[in-house]
GULOTI-333119 format. One record per residue: x, y, z of N, C-alpha, C in turn. Coordinates in steps of 0.2 Angstrom, whole numbers, plus 5000, padded with zeros to 4 digits. Example, Ala and Ser with C-alpha at 12.3 -4.5 7.8 and 13.67 -1.06 7.14 Angstrom:
<pts>
506649725039506249785039506649845039;506449895035506849955036506450005039;
</pts>
This chain:
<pts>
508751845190508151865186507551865190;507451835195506951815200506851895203;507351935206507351965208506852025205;506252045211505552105207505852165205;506352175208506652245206506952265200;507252185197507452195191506852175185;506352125189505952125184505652185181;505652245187505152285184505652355180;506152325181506552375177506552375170;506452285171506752265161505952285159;505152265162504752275159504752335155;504752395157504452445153504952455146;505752395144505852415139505752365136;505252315139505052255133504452245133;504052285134503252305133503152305127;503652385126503352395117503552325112;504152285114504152235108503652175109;503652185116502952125115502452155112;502252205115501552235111501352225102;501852245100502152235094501852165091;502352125093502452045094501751985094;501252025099500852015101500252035093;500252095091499952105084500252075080;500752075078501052045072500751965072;500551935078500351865079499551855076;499251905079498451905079498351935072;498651965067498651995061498551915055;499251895058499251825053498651775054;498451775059497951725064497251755058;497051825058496651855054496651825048;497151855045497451845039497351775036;497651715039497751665039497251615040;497051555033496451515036496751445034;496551385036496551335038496651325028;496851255028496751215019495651215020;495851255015495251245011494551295014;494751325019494551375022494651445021;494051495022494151555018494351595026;494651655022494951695027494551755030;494451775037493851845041494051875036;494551885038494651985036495151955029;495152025027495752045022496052105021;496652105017497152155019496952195014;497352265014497052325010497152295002;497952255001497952234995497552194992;497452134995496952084994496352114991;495852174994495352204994495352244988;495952264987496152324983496052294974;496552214974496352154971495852144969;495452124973494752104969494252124966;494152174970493852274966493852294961;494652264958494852314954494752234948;494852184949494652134945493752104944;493352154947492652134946492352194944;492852264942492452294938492152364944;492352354950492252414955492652434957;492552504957493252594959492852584965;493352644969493452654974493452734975;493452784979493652834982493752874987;494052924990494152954996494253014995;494253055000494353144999494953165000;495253105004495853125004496353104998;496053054995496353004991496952964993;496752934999497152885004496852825010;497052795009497052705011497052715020;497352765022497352765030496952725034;496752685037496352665043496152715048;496552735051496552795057496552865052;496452885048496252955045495552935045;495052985043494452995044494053015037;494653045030494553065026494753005019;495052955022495252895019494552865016;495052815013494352755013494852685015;494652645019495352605020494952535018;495252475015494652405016495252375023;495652385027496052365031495552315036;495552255036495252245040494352215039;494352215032493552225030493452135029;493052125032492852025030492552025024;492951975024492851945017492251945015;491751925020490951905017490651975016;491052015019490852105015491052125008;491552095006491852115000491752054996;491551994998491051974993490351984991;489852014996489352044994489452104991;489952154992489952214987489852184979;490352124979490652094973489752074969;489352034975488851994972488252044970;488452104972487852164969488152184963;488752204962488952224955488952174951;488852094951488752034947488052054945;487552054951486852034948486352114946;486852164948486352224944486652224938;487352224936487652264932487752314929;487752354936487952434938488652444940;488652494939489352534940489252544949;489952534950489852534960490552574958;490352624963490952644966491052654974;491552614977491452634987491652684988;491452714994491652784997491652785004;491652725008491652705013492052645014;492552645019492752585021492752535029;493352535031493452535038493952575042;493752625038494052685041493952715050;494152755051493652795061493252835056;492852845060492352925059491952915059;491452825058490852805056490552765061;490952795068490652755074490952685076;491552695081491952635080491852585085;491252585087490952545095490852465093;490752425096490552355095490152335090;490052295087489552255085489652255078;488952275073489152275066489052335062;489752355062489952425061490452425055;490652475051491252475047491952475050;492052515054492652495060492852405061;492452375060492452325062492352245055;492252315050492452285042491452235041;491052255042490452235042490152285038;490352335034489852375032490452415026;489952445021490252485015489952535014;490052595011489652645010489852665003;489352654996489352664990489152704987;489252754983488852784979488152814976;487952844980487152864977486952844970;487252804965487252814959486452784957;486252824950485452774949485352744948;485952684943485952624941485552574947;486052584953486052524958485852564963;485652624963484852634967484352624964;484052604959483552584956483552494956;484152464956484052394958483952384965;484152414969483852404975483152414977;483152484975482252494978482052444973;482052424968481752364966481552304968;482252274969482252204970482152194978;482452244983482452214988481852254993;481552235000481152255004481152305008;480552375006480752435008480552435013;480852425020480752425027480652495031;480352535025480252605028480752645032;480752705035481052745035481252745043;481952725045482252735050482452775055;482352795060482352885063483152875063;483452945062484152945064484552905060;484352875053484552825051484552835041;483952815040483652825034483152775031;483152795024482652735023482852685021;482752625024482952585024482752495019;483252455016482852405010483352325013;483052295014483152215018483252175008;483652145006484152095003483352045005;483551984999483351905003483851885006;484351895007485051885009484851895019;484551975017484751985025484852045026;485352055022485952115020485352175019;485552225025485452295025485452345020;485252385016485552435014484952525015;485552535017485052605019485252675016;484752705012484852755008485052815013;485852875014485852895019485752965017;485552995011485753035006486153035001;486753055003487253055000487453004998;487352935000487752875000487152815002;487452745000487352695002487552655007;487352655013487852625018487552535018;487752505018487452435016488252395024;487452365027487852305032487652245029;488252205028488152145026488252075030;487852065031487751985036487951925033;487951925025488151855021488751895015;488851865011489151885005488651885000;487751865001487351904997487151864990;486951814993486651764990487051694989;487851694990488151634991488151594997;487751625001487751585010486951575009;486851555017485851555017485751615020;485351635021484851695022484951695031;485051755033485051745038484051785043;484051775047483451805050483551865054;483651935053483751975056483452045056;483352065062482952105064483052175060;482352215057482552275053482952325055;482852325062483252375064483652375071;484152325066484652275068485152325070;485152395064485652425064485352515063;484852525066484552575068484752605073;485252625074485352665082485652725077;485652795082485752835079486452855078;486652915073487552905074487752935080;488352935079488752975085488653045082;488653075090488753165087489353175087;489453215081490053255079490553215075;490353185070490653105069491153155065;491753125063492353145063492453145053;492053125052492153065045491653135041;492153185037491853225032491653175027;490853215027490353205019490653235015;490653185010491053225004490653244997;490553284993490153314988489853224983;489353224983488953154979489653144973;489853084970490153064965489753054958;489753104954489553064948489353024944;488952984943488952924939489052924933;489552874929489952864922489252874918;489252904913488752904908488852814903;488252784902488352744900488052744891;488252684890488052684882487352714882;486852694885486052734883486052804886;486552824890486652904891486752944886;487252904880487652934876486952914868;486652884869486352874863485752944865;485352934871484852974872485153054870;485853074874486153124872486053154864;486353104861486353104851485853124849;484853074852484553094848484153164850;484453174859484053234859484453314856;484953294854485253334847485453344841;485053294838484853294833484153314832;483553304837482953334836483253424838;483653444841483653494842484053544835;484553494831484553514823484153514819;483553474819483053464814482653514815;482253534824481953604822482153654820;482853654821483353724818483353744812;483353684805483353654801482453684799;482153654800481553684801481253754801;481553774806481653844809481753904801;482253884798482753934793482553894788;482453844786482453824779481953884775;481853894769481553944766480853884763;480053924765479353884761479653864754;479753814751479453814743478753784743;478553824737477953834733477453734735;476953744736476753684733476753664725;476753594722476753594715476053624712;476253654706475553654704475753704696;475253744694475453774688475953824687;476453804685477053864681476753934682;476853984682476654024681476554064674;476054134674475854134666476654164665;476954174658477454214657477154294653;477554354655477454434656477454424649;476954464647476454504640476254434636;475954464631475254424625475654384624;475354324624475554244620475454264612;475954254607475754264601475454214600;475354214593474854154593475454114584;475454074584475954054577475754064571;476354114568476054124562476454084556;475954074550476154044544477054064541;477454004540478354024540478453964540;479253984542479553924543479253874549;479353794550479253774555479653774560;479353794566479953784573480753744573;481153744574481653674574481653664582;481853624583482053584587481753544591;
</pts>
C-alpha cells in the first residue's frame, strides 16, 4: 500500500467518499451545540419550526426551499441569531411578517455578512412593520447603491430596498447587548446581474381595522344613496284646507260619534 502508484490509483475513487465524509462531519459540527449551548446555524426544518410557531409565513417564486436555486427561499444554513431577530420583531411590533429572502445564491454570495452566509433576511414591504421601523429605529439616511437605510438599538440593520426589506442582524434583537457597528457596515453595492429574480410586492393580510374601516366607508356610501332617492316630506305644519265651501252647521239632529 506504500507503493505511489497505487496510492494514486485508489485516490480518485476515494475522494468522492471523503468529500462527502468530510461534510457530513462539518454539518453535525454546525448543527450540533455543547449541554446548554445554542446552536450557529439551523436546518431548513428547525427554521421552518419556529416560523410557523411564532406566527410568520414565508414565500418564494418558485415556491421551493432549494439553497442553490435562485428563485427559492431556503433558511439552510441561517443562524440562529437571524431567526431569532426575525422572531424578536414580530413579538415587539405585532405585525404580520412575511419572508421572501433567505440563504439562498443570487443575493451576492462573497464573505462576510451576507444572506449566503445565513446573516440577513429579506421581508416584505408590508405597512404594519414598515411603519414600526421608520418609527422606532434610527433613520441613517440614504445609502448609494443600497437604500435607505434604519440602525435597531440592537445594531441590527434594516434597509428599505423597495420591494422588500433586507435587514442584517448582528444580535437576535434585543436578547444580547447591542453591538457598536458602523452604518455602513453593509453598504457596498450589489453584484451586477444578480441571479435572484424580484418578485411582484406581496400583499399585506387585511387586518380587523381594515375590515371595520371597509364597513364604515360603505355604509356612508349607502346613507348618501338613501339620501340621494328618498322622496322630500313636507315640513309639519297645517293640514291642508279641504276642496269647496265649509258648511257651516245647521239646526237637526246632533252629530254621533
Amino acid at each position: 500500500m506504500s507503493d505511489p502508484v497505487i496510492f494514486r490509483r485508489l485516490m480518485p475513487a476515494t475522494l468522492p467518499a471523503l468529500t462527502t465524509l468530510l461534510t457530513t462531519v462539518l454539518t453535525m459540527f454546525a448543527y450540533a451545540a455543547p449541554a446548554g449551548a445554542a446552536a450557529i446555524y439551523q436546518s431548513q426544518a428547525q427554521v421552518e419550526f419556529r416560523l410557523a410557531a411564532a406566527g410568520i409565513t414565508w414565500w418564494s417564486s418558485g415556491n421551493c426551499s432549494d439553497r442553490g436555486n435562485p428563485n427559492c427561499t431556503s433558511f439552510q444554513y441561517l443562524r440562529t441569531s437571524t431567526l431569532d431577530g426575525v422572531i424578536t420583531l414580530k413579538q415587539a411590533s405585532g405585525c404580520p411578517i412575511m419572508i421572501t429572502g433567505g440563504t439562498e445564491t443570487g443575493h451576492g454570495n462573497g464573505p462576510g455578512y451576507t444572506h449566503w452566509n445565513g446573516w440577513k433576511v429579506d421581508i416584505a414591504r408590508w405597512a404594519c412593520v414598515s411603519a414600526y421601523i421608520r418609527r422606532y429605529f434610527a433613520d441613517l439616511g440614504y445609502i448609494a447603491g443600497w437604500g435607505e437605510q434604519f440602525r435597531a438599538p440592537s445594531g441590527n440593520l434594516y434597509t428599505d430596498e423597495g420591494s422588500h426589506w433586507d435587514i442584517l442582524y448582528y444580535t437576535c434583537g434585543g436578547c444580547g447587548p447591542a453591538l457598536s457597528v458602523s452604518p455602513t457596515a453593509t453598504a457596498t453595492p450589489k453584484p451586477s446581474g444578480v441571479a435572484r429574480a424580484e418578485a411582484a410586492p406581496v400583499p399585506e393580510p387585511a387586518t380587523i381595522q381594515d375590515r371595520v374601516d371597509e364597513l364604515r366607508e360603505h355604509a356612508d356610501a349607502l346613507r348618501a344613496r338613501w339620501d340621494a332617492l328618498r322622496v322630500p316630506v313636507k315640513e309639519k305644519g297645517e293640514p291642508p284646507a279641504l276642496r269647496g265651501p265649509r258648511r257651516e252647521a245647521t239646526s237637526g239632529p246632533a252629530a254621533r260619534g
